[in-house]
PDB file of N, CA, C and O in Angstrom:
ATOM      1  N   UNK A   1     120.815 -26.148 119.019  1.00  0.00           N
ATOM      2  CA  UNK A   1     121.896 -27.048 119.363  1.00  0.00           C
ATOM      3  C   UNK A   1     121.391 -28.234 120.182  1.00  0.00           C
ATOM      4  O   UNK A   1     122.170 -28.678 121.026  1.00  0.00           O
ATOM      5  N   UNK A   2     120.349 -28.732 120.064  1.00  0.00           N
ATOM      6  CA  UNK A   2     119.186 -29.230 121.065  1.00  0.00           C
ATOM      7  C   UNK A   2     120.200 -30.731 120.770  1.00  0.00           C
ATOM      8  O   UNK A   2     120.563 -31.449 121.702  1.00  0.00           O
ATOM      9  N   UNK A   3     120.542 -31.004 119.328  1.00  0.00           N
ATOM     10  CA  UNK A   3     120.696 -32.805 118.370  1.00  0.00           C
ATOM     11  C   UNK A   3     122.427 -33.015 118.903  1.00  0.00           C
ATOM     12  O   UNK A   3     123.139 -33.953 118.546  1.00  0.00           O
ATOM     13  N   UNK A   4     122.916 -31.709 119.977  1.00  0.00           N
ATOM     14  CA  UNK A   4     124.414 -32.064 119.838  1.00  0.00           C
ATOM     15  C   UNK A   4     124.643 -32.811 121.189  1.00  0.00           C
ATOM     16  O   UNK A   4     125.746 -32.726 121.729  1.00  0.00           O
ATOM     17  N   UNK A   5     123.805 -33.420 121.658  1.00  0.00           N
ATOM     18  CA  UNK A   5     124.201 -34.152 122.747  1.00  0.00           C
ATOM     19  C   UNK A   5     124.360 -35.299 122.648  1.00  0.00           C
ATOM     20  O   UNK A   5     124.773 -35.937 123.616  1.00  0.00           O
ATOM     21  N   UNK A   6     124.011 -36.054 121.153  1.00  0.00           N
ATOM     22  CA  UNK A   6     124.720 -37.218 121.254  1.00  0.00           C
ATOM     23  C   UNK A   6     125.900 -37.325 120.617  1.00  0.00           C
ATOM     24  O   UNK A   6     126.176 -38.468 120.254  1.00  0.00           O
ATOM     25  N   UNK A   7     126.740 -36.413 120.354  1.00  0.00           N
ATOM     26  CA  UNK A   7     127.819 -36.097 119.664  1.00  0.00           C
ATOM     27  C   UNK A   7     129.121 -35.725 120.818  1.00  0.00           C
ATOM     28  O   UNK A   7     129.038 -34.748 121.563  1.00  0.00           O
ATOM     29  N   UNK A   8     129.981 -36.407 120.822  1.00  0.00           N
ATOM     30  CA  UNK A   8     131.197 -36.146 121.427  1.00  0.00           C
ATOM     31  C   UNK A   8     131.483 -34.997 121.586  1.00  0.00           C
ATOM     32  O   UNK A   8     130.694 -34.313 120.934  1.00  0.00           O
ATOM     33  N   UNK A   9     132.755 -33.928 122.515  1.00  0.00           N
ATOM     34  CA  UNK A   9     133.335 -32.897 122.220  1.00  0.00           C
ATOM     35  C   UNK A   9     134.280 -32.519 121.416  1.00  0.00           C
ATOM     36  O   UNK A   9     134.622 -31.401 121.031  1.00  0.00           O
ATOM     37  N   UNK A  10     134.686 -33.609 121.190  1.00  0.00           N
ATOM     38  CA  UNK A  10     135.940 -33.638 120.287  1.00  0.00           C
ATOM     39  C   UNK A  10     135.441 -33.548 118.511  1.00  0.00           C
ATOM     40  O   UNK A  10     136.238 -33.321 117.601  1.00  0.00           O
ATOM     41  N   UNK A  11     134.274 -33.736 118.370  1.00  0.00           N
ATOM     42  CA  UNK A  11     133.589 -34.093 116.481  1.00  0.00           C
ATOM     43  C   UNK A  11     132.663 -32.482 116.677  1.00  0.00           C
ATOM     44  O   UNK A  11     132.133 -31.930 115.712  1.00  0.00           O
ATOM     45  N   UNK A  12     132.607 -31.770 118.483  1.00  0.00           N
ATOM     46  CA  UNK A  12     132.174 -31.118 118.379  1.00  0.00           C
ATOM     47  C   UNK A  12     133.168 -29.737 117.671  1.00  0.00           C
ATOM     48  O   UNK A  12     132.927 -28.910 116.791  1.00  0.00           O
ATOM     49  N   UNK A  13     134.132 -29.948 118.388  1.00  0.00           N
ATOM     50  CA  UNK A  13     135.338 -29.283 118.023  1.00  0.00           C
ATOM     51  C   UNK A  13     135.648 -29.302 116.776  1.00  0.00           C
ATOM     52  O   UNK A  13     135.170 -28.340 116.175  1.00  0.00           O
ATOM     53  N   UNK A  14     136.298 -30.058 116.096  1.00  0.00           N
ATOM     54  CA  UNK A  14     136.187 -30.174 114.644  1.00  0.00           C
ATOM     55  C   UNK A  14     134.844 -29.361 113.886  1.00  0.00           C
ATOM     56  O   UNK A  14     135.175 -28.367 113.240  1.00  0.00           O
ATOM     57  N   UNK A  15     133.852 -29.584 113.899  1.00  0.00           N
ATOM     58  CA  UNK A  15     132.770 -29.310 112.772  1.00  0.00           C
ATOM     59  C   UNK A  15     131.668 -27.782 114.101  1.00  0.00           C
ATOM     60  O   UNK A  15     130.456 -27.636 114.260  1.00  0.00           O
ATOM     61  N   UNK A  16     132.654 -27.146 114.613  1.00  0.00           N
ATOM     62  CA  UNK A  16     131.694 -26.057 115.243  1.00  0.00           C
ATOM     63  C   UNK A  16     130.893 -25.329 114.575  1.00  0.00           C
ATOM     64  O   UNK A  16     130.366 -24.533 115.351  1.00  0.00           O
ATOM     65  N   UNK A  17     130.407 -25.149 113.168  1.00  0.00           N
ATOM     66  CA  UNK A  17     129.865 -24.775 112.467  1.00  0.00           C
ATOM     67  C   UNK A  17     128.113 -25.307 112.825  1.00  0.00           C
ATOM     68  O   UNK A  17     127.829 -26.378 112.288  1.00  0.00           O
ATOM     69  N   UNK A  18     127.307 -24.842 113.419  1.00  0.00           N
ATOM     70  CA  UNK A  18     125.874 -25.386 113.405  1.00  0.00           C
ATOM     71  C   UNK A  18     124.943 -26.254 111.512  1.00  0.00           C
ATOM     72  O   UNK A  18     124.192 -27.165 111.163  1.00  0.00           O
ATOM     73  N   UNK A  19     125.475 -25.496 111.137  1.00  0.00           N
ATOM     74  CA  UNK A  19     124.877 -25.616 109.457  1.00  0.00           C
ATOM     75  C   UNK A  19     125.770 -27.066 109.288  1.00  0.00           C
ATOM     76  O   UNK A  19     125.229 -27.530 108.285  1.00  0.00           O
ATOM     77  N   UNK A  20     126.685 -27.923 109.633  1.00  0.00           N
ATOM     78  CA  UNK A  20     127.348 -28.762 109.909  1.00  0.00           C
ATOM     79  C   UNK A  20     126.550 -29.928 109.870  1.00  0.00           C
ATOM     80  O   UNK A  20     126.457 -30.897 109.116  1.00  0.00           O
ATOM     81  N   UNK A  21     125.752 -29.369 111.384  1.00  0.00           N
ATOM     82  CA  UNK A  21     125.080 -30.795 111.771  1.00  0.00           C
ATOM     83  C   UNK A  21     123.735 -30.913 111.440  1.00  0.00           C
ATOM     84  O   UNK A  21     123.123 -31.747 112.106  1.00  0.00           O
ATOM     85  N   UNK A  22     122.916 -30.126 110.339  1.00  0.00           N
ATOM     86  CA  UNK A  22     121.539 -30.065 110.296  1.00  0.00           C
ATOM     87  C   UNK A  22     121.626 -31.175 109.188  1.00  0.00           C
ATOM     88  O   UNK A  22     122.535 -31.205 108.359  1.00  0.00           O
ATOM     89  N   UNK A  23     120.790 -31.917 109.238  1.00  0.00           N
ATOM     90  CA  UNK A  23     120.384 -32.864 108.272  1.00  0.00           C
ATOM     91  C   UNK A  23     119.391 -32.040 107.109  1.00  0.00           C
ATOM     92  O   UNK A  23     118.601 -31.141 107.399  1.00  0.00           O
ATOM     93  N   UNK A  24     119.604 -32.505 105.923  1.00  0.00           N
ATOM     94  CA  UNK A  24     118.336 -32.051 105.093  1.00  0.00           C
ATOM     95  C   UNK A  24     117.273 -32.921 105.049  1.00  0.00           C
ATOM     96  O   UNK A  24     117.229 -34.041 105.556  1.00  0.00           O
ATOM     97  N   UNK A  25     116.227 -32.233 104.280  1.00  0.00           N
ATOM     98  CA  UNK A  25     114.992 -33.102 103.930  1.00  0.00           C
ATOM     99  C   UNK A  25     115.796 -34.940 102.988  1.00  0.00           C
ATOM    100  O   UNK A  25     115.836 -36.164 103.115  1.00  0.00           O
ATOM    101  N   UNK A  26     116.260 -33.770 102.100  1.00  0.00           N
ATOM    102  CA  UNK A  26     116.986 -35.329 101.030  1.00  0.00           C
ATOM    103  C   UNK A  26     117.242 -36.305 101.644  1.00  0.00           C
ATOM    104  O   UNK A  26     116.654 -37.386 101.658  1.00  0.00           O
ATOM    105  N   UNK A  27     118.449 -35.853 102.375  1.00  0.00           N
ATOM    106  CA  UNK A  27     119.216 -36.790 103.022  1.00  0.00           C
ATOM    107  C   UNK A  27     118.348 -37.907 104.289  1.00  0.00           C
ATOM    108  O   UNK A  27     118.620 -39.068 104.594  1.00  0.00           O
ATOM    109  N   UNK A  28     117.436 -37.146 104.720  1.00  0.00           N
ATOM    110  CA  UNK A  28     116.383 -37.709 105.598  1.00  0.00           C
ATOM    111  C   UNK A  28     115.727 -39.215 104.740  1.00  0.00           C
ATOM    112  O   UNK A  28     115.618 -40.417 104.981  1.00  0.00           O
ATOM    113  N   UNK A  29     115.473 -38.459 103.865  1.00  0.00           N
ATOM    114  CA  UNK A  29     114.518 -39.339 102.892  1.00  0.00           C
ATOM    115  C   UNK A  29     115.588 -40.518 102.330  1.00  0.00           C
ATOM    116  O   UNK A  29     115.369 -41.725 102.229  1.00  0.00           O
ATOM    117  N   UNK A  30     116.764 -39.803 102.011  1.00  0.00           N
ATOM    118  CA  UNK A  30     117.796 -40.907 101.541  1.00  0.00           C
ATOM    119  C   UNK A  30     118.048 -42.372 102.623  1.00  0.00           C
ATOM    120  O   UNK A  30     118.009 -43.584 102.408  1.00  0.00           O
ATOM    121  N   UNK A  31     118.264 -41.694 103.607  1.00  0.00           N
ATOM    122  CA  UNK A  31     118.637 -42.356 104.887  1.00  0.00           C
ATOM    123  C   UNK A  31     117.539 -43.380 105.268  1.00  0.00           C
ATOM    124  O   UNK A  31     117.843 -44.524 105.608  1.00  0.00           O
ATOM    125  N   UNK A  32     116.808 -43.134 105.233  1.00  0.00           N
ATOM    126  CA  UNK A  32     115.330 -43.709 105.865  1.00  0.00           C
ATOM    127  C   UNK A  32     114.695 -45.144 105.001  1.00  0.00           C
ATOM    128  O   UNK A  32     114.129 -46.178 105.356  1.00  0.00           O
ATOM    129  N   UNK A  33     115.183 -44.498 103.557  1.00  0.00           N
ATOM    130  CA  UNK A  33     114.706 -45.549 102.251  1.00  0.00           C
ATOM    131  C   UNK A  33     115.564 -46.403 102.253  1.00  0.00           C
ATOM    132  O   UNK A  33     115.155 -47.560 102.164  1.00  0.00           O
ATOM    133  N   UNK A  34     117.404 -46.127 102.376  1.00  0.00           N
ATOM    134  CA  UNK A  34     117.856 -47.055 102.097  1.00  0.00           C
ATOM    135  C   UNK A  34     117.765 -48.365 102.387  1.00  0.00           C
ATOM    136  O   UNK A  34     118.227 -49.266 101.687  1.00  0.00           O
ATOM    137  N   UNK A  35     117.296 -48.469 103.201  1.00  0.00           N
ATOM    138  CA  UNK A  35     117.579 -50.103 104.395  1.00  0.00           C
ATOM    139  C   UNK A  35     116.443 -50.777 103.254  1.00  0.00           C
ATOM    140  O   UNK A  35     116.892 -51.773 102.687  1.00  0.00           O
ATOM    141  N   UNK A  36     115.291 -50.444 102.916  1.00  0.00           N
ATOM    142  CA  UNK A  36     113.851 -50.794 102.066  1.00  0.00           C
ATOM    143  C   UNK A  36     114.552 -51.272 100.580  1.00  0.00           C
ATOM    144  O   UNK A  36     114.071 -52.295 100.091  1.00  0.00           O
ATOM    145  N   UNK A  37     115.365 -50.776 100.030  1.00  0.00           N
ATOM    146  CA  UNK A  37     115.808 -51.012  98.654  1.00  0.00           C
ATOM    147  C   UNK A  37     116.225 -52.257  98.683  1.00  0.00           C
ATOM    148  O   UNK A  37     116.985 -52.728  99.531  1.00  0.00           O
ATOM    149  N   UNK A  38     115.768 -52.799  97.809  1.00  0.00           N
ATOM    150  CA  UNK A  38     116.129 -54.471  97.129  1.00  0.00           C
ATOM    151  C   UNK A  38     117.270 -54.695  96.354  1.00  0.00           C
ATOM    152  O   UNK A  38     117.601 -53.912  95.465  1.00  0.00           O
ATOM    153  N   UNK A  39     117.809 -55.571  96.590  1.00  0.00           N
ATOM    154  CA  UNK A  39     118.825 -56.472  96.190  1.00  0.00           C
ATOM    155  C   UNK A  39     119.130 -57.692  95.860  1.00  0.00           C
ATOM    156  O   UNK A  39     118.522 -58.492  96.572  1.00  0.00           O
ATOM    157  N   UNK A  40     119.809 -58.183  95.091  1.00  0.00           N
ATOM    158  CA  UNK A  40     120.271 -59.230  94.786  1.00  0.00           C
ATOM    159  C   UNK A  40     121.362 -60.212  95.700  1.00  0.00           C
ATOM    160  O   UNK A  40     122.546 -59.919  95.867  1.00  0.00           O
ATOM    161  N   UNK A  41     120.788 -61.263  96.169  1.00  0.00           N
ATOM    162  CA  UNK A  41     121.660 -61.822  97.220  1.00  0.00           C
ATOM    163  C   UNK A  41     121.622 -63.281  97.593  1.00  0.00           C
ATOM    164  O   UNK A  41     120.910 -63.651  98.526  1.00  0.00           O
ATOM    165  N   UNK A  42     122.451 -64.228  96.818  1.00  0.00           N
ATOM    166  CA  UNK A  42     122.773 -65.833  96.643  1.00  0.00           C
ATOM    167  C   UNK A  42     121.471 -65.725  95.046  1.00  0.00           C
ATOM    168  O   UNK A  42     121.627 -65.272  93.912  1.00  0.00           O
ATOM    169  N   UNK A  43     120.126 -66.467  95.825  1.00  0.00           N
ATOM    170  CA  UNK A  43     119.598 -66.669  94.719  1.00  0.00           C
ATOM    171  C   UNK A  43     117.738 -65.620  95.364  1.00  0.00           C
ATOM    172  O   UNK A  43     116.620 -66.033  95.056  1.00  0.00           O
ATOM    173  N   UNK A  44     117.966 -64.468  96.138  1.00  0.00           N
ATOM    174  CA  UNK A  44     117.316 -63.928  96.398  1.00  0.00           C
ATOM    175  C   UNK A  44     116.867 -62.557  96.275  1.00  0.00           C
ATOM    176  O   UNK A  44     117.455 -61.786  97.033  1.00  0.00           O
ATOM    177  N   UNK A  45     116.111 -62.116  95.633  1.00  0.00           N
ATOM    178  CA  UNK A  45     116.012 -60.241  95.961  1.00  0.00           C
ATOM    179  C   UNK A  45     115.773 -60.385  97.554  1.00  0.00           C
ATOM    180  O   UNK A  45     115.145 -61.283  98.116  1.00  0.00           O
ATOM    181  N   UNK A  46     116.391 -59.343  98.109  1.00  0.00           N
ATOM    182  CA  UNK A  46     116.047 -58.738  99.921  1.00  0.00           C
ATOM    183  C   UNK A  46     116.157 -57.611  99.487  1.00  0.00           C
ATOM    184  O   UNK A  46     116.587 -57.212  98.405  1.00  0.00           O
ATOM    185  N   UNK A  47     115.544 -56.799 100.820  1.00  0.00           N
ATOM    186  CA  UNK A  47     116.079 -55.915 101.655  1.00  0.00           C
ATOM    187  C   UNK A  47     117.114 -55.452 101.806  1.00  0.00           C
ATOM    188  O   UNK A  47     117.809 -56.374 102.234  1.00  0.00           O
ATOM    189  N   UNK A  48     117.897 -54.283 101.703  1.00  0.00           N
ATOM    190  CA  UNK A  48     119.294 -54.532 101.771  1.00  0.00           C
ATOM    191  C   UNK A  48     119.502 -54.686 103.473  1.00  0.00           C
ATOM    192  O   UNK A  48     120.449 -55.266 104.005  1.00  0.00           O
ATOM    193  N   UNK A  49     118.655 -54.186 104.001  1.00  0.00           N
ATOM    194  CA  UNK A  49     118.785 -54.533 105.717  1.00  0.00           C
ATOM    195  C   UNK A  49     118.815 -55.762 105.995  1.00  0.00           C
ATOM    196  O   UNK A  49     119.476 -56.198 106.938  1.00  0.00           O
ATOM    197  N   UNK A  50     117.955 -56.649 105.048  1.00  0.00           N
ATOM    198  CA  UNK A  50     118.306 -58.441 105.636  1.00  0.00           C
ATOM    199  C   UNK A  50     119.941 -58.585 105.032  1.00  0.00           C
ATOM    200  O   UNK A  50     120.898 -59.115 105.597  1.00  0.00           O
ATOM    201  N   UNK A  51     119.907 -58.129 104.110  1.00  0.00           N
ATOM    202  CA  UNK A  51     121.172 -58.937 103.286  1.00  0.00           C
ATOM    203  C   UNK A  51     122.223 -58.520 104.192  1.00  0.00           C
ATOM    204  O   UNK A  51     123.129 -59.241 104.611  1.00  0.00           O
ATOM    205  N   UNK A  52     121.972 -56.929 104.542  1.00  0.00           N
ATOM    206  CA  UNK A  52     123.350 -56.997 105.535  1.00  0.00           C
ATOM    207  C   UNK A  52     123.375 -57.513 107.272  1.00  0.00           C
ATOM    208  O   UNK A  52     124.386 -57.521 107.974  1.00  0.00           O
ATOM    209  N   UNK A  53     121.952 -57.932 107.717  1.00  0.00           N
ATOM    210  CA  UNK A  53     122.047 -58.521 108.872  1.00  0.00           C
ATOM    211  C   UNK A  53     122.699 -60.520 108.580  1.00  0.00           C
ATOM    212  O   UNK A  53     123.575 -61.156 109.165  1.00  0.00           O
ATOM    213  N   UNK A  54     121.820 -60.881 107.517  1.00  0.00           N
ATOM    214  CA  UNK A  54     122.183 -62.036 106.996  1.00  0.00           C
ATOM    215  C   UNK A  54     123.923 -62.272 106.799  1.00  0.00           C
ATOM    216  O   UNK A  54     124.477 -63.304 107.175  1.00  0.00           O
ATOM    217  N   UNK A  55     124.472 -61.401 106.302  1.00  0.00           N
ATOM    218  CA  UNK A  55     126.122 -61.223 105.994  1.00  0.00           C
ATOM    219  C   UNK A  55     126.325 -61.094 107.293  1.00  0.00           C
ATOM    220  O   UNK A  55     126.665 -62.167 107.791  1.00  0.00           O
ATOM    221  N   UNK A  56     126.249 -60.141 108.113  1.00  0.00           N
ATOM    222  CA  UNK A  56     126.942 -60.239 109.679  1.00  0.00           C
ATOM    223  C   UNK A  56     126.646 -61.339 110.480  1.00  0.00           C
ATOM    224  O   UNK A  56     127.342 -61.422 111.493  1.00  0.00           O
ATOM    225  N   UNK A  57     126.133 -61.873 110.377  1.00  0.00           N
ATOM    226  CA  UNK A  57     125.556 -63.192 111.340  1.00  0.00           C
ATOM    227  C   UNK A  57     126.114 -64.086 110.349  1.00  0.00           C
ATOM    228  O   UNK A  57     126.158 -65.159 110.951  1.00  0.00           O
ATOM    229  N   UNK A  58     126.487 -64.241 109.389  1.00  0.00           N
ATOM    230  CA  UNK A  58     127.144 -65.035 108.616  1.00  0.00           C
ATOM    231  C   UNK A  58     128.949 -64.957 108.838  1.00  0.00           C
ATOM    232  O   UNK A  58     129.728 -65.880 108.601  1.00  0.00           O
ATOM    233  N   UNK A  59     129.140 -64.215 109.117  1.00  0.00           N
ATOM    234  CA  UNK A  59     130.680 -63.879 109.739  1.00  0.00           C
ATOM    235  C   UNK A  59     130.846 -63.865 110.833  1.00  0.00           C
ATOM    236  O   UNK A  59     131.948 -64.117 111.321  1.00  0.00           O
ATOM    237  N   UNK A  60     129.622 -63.514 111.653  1.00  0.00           N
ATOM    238  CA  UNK A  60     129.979 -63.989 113.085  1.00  0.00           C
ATOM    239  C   UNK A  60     130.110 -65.708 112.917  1.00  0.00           C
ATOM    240  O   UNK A  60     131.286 -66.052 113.039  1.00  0.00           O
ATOM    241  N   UNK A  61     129.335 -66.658 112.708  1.00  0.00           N
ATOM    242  CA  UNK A  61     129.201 -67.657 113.124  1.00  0.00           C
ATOM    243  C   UNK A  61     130.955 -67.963 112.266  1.00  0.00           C
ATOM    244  O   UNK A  61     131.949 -68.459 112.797  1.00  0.00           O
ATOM    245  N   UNK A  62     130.853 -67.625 111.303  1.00  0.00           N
ATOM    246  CA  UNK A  62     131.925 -68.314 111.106  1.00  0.00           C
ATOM    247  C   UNK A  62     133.384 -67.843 111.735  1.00  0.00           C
ATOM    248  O   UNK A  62     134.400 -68.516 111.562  1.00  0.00           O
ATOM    249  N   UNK A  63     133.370 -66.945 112.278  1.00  0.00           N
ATOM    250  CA  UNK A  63     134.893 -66.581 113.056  1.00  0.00           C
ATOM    251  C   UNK A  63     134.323 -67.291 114.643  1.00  0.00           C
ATOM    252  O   UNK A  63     135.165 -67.915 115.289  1.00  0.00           O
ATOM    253  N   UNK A  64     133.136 -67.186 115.115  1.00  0.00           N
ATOM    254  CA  UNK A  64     132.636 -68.143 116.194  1.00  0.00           C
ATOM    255  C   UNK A  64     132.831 -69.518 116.023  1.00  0.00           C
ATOM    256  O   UNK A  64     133.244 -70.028 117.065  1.00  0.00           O
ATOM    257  N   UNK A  65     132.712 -70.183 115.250  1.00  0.00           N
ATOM    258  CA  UNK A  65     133.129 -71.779 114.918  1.00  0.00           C
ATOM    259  C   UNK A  65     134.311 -71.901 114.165  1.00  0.00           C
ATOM    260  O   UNK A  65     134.534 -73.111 114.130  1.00  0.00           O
ATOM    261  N   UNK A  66     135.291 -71.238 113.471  1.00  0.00           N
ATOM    262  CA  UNK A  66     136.422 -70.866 112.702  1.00  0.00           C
ATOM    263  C   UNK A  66     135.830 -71.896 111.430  1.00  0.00           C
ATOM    264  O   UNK A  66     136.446 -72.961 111.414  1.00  0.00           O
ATOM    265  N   UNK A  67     135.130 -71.824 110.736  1.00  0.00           N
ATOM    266  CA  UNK A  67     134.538 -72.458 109.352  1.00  0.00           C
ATOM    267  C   UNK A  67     134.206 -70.850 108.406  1.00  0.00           C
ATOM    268  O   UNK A  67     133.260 -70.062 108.445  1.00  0.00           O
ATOM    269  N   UNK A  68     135.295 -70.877 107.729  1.00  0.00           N
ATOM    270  CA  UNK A  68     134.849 -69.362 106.888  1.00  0.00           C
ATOM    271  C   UNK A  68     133.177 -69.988 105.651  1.00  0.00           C
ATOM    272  O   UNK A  68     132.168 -69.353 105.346  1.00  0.00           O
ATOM    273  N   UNK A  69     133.522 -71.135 105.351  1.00  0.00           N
ATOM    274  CA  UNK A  69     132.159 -71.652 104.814  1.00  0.00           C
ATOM    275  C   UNK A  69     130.565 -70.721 105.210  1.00  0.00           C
ATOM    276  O   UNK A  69     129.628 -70.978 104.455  1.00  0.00           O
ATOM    277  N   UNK A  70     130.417 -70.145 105.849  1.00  0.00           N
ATOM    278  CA  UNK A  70     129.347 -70.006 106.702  1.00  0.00           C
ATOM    279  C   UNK A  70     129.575 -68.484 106.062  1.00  0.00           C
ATOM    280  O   UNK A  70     128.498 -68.002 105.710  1.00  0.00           O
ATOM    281  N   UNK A  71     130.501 -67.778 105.872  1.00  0.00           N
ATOM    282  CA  UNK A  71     130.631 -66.307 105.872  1.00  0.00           C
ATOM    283  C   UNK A  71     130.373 -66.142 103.939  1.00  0.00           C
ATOM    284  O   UNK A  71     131.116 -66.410 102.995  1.00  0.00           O
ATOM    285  N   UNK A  72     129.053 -65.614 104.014  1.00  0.00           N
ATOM    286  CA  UNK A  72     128.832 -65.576 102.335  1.00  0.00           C
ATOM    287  C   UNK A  72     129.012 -63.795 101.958  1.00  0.00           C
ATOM    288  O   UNK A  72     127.998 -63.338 102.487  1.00  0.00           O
ATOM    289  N   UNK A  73     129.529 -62.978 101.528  1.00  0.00           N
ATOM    290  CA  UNK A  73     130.076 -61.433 101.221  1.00  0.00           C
ATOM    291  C   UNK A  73     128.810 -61.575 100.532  1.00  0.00           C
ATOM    292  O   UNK A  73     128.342 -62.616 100.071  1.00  0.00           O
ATOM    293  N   UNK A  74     128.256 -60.286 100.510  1.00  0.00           N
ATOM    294  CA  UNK A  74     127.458 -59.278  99.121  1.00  0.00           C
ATOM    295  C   UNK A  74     128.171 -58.524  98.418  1.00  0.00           C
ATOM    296  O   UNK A  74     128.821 -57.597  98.903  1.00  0.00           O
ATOM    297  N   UNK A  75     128.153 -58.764  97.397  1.00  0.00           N
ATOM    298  CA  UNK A  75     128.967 -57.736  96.232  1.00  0.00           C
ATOM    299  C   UNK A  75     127.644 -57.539  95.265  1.00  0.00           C
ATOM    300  O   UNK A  75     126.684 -58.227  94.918  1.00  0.00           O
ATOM    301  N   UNK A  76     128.192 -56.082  95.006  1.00  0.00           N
ATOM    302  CA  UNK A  76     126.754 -55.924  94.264  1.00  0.00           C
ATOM    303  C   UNK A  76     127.531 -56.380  92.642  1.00  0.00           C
ATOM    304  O   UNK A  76     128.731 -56.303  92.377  1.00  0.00           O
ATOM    305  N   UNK A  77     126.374 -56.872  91.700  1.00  0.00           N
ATOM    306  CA  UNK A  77     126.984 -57.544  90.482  1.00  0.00           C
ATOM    307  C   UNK A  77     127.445 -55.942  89.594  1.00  0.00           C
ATOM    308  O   UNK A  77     128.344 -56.125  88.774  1.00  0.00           O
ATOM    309  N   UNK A  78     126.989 -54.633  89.675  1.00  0.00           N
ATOM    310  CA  UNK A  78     126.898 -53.914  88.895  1.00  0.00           C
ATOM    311  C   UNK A  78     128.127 -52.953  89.405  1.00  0.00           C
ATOM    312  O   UNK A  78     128.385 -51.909  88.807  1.00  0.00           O
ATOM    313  N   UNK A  79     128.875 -53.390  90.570  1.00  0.00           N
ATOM    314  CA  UNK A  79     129.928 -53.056  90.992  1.00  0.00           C
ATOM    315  C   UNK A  79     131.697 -52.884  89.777  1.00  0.00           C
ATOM    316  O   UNK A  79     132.208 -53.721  89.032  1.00  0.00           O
ATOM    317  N   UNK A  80     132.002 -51.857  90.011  1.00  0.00           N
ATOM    318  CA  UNK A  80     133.309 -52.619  88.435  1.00  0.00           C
ATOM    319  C   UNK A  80     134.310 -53.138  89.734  1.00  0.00           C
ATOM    320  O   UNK A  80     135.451 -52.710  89.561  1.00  0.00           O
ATOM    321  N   UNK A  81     134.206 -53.756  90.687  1.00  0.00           N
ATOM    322  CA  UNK A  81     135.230 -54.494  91.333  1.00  0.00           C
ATOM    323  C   UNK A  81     134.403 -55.934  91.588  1.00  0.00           C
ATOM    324  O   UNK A  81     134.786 -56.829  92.341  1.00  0.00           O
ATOM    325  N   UNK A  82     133.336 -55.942  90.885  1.00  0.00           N
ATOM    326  CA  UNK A  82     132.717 -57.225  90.463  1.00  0.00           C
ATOM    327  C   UNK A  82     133.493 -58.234  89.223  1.00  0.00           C
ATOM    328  O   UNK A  82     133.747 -58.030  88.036  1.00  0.00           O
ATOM    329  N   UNK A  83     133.703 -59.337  90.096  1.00  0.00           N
ATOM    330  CA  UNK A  83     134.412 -60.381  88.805  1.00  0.00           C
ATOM    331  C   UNK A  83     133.581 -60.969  88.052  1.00  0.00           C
ATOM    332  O   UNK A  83     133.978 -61.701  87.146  1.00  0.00           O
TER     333      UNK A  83
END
């Protein structure tokens, strides 16, 4: 129970089950890779970690200066809520 101290009492309450909070190998590996996977973004492959730091700093500035111009979304093209 060593990983439950950064976890609230209340999410402790809910999920008291130990087998709950163990991470797997997969999921380790899932977690770790994602940020590394490439994407499509304006006229660039990234990172998906730039694309989504690039998008947040792109919405900050623009609710910071009120110019939505500045705020560019990622949608992935292979999305079916892609137009």
């Amino acid at each position: 129970m060593r990983g439950l101290a950064r976890y609230s009492v209340g999410q402790a309450r809910e999920h008291p089950e130990i087998k709950e909070w163990e991470v797997s190998k997969e999921f380790r590996k899932w977690v770790t890779g994602f940020p590394l996977e490439r994407v499509d973004y304006l006229q660039f492959t990234l990172e998906i970690q730039g694309v989504i730091e690039g998008v947040v700093r792109g919405f900050r500035r623009a609710v910071i200066e009120n110019q939505p111009r500045y705020y560019k979304p990622w949608t992935p093209k292979n999305s079916k809520w892609a137009g």
